[in-house]
Backbone as a chain_set.jsonl record, in Angstrom:
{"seq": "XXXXXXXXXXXXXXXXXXXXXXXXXXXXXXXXXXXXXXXXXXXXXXXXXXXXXXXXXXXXXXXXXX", "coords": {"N": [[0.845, -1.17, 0.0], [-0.055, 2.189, -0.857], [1.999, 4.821, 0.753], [0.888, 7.481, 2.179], [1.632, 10.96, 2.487], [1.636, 14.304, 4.067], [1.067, 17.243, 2.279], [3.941, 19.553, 1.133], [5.098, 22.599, 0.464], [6.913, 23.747, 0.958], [9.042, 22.17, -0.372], [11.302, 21.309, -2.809], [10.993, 19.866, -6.022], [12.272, 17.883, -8.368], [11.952, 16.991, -11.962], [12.672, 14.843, -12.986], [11.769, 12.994, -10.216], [9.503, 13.916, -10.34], [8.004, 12.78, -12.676], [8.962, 10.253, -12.402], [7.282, 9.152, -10.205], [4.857, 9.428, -10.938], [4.93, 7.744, -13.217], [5.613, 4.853, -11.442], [3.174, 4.799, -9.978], [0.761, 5.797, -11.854], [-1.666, 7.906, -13.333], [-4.409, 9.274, -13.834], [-6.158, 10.976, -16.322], [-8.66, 13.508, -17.4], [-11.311, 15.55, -18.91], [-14.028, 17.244, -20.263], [-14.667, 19.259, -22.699], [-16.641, 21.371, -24.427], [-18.65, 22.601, -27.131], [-20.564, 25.184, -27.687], [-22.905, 27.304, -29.001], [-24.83, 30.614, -28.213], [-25.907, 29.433, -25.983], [-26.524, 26.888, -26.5], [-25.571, 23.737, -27.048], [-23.632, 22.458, -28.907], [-21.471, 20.695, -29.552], [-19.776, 18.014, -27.487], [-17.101, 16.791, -26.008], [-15.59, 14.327, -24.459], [-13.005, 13.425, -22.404], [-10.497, 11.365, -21.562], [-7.371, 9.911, -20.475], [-5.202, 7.452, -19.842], [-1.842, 7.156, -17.966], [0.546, 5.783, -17.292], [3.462, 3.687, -16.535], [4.057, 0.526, -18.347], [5.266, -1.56, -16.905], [3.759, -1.364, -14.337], [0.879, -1.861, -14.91], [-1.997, -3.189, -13.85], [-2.65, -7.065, -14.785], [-4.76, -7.306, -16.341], [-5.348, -4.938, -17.21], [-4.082, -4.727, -19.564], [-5.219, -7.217, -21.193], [-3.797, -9.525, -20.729], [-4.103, -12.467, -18.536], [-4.813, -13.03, -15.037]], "CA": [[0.0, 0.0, 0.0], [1.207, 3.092, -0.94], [1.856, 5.375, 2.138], [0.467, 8.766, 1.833], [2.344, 12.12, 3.323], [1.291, 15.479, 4.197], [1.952, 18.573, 1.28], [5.296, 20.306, 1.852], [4.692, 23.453, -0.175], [8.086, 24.519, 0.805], [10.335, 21.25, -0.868], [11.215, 21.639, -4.416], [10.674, 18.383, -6.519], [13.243, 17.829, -9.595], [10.732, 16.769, -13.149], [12.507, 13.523, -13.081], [11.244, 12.51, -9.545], [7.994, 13.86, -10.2], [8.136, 11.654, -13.669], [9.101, 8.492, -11.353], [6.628, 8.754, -9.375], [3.613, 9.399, -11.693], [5.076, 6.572, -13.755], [5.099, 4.386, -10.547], [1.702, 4.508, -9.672], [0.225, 6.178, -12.576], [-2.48, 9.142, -12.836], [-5.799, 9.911, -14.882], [-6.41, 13.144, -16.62], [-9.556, 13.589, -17.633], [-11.767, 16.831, -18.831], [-14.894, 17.614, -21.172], [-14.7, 19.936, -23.856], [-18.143, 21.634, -25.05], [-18.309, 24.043, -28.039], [-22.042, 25.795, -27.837], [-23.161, 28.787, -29.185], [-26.004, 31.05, -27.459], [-26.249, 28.548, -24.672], [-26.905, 25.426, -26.98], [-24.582, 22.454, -27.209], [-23.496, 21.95, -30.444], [-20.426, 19.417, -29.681], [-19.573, 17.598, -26.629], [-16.152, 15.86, -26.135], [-15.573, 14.01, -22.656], [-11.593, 13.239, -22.584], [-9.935, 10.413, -20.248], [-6.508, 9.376, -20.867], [-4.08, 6.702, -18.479], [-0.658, 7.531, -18.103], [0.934, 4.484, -16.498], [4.245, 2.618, -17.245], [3.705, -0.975, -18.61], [5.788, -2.395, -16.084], [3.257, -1.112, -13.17], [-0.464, -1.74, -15.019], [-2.348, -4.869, -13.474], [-2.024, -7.579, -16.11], [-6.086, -7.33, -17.003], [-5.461, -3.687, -18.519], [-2.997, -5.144, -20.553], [-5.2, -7.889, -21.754], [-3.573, -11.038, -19.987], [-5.065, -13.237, -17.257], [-4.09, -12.965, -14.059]], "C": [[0.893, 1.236, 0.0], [1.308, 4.397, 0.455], [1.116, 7.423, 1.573], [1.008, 9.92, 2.813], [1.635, 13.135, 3.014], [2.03, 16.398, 3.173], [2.826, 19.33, 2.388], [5.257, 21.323, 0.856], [6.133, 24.362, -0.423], [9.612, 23.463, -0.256], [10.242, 21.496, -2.6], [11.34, 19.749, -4.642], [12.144, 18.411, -7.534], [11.555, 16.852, -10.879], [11.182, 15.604, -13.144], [11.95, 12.883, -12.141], [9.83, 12.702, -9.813], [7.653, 12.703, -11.382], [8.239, 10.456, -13.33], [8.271, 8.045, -10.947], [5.099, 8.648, -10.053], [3.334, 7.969, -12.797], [5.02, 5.488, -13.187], [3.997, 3.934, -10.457], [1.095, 5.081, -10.84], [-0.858, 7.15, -12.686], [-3.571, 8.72, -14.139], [-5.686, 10.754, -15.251], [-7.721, 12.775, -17.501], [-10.664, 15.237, -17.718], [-12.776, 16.252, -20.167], [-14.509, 19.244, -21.72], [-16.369, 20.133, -24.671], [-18.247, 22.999, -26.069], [-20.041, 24.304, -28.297], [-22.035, 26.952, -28.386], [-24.588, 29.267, -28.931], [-26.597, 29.898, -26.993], [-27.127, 27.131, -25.36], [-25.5, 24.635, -27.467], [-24.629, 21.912, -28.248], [-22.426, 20.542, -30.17], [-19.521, 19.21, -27.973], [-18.143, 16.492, -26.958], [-15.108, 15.89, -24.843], [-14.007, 13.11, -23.663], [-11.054, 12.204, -21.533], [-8.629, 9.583, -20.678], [-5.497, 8.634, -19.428], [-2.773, 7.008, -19.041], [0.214, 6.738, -16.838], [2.884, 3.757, -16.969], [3.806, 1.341, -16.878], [4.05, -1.615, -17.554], [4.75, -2.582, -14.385], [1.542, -1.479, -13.354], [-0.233, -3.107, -14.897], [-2.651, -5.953, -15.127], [-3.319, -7.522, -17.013], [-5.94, -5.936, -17.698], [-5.12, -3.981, -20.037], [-3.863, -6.284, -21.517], [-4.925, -9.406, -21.222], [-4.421, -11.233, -18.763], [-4.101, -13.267, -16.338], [-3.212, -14.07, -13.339]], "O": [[1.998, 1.418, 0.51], [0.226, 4.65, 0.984], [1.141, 8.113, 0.554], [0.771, 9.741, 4.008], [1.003, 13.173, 1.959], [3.258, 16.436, 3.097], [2.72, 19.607, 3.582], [5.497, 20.667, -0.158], [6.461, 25.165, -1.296], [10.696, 23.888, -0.653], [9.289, 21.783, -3.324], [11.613, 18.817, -3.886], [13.053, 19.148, -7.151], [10.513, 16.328, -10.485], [10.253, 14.811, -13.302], [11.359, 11.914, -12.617], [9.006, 11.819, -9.573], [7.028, 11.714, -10.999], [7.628, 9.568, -13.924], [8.057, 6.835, -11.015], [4.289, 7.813, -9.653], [2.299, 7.382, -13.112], [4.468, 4.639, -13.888], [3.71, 2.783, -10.787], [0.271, 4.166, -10.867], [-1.117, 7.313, -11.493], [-3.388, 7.989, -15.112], [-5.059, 11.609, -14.626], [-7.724, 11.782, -18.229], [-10.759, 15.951, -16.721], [-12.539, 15.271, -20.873], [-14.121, 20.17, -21.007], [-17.022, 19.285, -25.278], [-17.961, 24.154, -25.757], [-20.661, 23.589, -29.083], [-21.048, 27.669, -28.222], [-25.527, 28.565, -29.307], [-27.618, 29.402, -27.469], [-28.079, 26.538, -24.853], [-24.604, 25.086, -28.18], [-25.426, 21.047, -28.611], [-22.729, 19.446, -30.642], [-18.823, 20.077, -27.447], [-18.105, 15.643, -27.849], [-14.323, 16.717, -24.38], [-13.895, 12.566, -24.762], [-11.416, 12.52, -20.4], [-8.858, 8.524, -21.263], [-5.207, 9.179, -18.363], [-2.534, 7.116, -20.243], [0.409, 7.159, -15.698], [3.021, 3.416, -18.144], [3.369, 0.945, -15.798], [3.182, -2.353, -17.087], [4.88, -3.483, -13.555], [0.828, -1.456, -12.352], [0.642, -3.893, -15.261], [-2.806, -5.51, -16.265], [-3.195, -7.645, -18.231], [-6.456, -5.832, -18.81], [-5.591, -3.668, -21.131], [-3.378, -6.418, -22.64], [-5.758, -10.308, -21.311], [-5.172, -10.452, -18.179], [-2.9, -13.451, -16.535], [-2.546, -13.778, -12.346]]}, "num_chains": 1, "name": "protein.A"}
């Protein structure tokens, strides 16, 4: 389990640790996108992308059996 710590607002990170660690455990990003004009919804586009390394996704994402 992964341990969870309190924000330190004052520590600086380096882009490769933060890169380690997102690759590690992996993150979501996710957003909608809506292009209307005078308050009607012409085009809707809901966004959800994983950002994982291979080595860390359970083997059912991937396809194989556990």
């Amino acid at each position: 389990m992964t341990e969870i710590l309190p924000a330190d607002n004052d520590r600086n990170v380096a882009l490769v640790d933060l890169l380690d660690r997102v690759l590690a455990g992996g993150v979501v990003i996710s957003g909608d996108i809506t292009l209307s004009i005078a308050d009607v919804d012409l085009v809707v586009i809901s966004l959800r992308t994983l950002i994982s390394s291979v080595g860390s996704l359970p083997p059912d994402v991937l396809g194989g059996t556990p």
